[in-house]
N, C-alpha and C positions, 0 to 999 in steps of 0.2 A: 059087804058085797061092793058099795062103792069104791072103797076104801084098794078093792082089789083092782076091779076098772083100772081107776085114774094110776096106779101102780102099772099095769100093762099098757095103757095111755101112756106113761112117761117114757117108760121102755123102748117101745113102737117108736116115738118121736126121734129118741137117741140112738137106734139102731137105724131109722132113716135119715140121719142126719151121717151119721159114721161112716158108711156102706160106702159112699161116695169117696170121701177121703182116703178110706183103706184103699179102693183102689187106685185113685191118682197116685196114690205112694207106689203101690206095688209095681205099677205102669212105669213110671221114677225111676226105680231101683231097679227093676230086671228088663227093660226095653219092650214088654208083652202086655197084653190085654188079655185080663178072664172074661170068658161069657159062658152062659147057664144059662142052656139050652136041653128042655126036658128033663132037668137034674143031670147033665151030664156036663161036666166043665169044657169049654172050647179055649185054649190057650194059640193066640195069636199073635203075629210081630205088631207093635205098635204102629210102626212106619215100613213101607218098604225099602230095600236096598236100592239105592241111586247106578245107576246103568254106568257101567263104566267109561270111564273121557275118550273120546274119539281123537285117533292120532290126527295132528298136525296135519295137514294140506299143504304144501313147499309148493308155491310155482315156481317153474322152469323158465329163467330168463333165456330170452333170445341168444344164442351163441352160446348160453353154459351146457358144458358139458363135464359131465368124470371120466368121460373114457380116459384111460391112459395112452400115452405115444405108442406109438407102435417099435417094434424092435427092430425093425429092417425099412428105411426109406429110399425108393428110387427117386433121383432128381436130372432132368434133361432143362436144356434153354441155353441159348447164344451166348460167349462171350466171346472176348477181343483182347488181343494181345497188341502191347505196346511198347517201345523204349524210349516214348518219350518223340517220337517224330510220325507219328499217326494211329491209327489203329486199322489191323488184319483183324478181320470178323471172322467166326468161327463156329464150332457147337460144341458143349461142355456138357458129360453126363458124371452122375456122381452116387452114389450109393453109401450111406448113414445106417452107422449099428448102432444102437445103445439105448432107454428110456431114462435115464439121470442124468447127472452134472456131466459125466465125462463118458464120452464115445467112442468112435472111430472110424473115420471114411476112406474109402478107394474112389477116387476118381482120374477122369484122363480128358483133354483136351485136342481136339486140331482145328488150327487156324491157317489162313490164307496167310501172306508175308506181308508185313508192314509196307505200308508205300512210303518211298523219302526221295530224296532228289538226287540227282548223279552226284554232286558234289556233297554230297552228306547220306552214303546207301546207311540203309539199315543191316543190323548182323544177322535180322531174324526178318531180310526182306523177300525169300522164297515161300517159307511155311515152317506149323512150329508145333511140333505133337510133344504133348507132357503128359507124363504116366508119375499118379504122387497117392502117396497113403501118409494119414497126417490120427493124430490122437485131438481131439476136439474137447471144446469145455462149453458147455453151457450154463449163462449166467439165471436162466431162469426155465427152469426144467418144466413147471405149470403155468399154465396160463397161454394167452394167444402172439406174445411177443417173446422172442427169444436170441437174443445177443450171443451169440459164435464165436469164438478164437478158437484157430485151429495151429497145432505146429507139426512139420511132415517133412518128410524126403521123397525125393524120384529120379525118375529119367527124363530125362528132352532128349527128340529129334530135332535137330535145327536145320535148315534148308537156310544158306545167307544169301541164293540168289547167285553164287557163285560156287562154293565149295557147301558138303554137305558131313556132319558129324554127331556125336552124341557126347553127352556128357551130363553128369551126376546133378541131386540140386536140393537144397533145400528152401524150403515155404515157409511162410507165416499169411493166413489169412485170417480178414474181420468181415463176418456176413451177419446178418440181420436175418430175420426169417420170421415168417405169419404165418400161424398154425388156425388152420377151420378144423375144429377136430366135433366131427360128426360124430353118428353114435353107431356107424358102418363105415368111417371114414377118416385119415389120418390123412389132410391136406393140406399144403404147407406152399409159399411162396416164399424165395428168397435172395436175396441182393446183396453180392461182396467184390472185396478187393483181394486179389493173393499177388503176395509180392514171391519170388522166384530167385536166388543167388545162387552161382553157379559154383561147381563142386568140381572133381577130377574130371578134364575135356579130355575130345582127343585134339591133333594139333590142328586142324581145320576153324575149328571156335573155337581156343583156347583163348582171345580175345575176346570174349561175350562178357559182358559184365551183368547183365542178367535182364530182367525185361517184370512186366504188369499185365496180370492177367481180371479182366471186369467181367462180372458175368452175372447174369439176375434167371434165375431155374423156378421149377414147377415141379414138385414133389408128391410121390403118394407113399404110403404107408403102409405095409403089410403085417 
C-alpha cells in the first residue's frame, strides 16, 4: 500500500510539474491560451491585436496650397508707353489661358501720347492703342513665383499728335508674376516689360520704329 502512495506521490508531483510547461509550449506555438473552466475548455488569444497606426497629421504651412492655377485669368493695372523720350500713362487689361508651361494671352492697351519737346516730337505723341495675342511660357508652373516670356503679334492705333494710322507688330514680353493661390482663390500680381516692332504701316507712321510698353496688373483666376 505504501509502495502504491509514494507511486501516485511521484506521478502527482510530475504531472504538476509538466502542466505548466505543456502549456507555455502550446501558448509558444499556436498564439492561444487553454483554460478549463467546468471541464469545458475556453481557447483564447494570448495577446490582443494592436489598433491600427493612425495616419499621419500634415500641417499646413502658411501660404501652401495644392490648388491648381486656374484656366482662365483676368489681369487689369496701368501701364505706360515710351520711345525713349517720356512715358504716356495709360490702362492695360489682359486675359491668360492655360495651367502649364505654355499658354496663351489676348490683351490690349490705351495710353495718352508721350510728351517730348518741339524740337524732338514723339511718333506716338497723341495716344497709342495696341490689340496683341502672344503664346506664353512659364518657367515655373507651381509654386508662388513665376517667370513669363511671352512671343505675339497685333495691331496699334497710333495718334503721332499730327497724322493718325495703323499698322501691324510684333511683341516679345518678360513679366514676373506672384501667385496667392487660395483654396477659393487664383491671385496673382504681376510686373513686365513688352517691347513692340512694327510690321506693315500705312504711310502716316511708316516711320515708327516701335516703342516700350511697362506695366505691373492685378489678376484673378477663374
Amino acid at each position: 500500500m505504501r509502495t502504491m502512495i509514494g507511486r501516485v506521490s511521484v506521478w502527482g508531483a510530475v504531472v504538476t510539474l509538466a502542466l505548466p510547461a505543456l502549456a507555455q509550449a502550446q501558448v509558444q506555438a499556436h498564439g492561444a491560451a487553454v483554460v478549463q473552466v467546468g471541464g469545458v475548455e475556453q481557447v483564447g488569444r494570448a495577446y490582443a491585436e494592436p489598433p491600427p497606426p493612425a495616419p499621419p497629421v500634415v500641417a499646413e504651412r502658411p501660404g501652401d496650397s495644392s490648388r491648381e492655377p486656374s484656366v482662365m485669368r483676368l489681369q487689369l493695372g496701368p501701364v505706360a508707353a515710351t520711345t525713349g523720350r517720356g512715358l504716356g500713362p495709360g490702362l492695360g487689361v489682359a486675359a491668360d489661358f492655360g495651367t502649364g508651361t505654355l499658354g496663351f494671352r489676348l490683351a490690349a492697351a490705351w495710353t495718352h501720347g508721350e510728351p517730348a519737346s518741339l524740337t524732338d516730337p514723339s511718333p506716338i505723341g497723341g495716344s497709342l492703342a495696341q490689340y496683341t495675342g502672344e503664346l506664353t511660357l512659364d518657367f515655373m508652373k507651381r509654386g508662388p513665383l513665376h517667370p513669363v516670356l511671352g512671343i505675339g503679334f497685333g495691331y496699334a492705333r497710333v495718334d503721332t499728335g499730327r497724322v493718325e494710322g495703323g499698322l501691324g507688330v510684333g511683341t516679345a514680353r518678360a513679366a514676373l508674376e506672384y501667385a496667392l493661390l487660395f483654396d477659393d482663390a487664383d491671385l496673382r500680381f504681376s510686373a513686365g516689360v513688352l517691347g513692340a516692332l512694327p510690321g506693315p504701316a500705312d504711310t502716316a507712321v511708316a516711320d515708327l520704329k516701335g516703342w516700350t510698353l511697362i506695366g505691373a496688373m492685378v489678376g484673378v483666376g477663374f
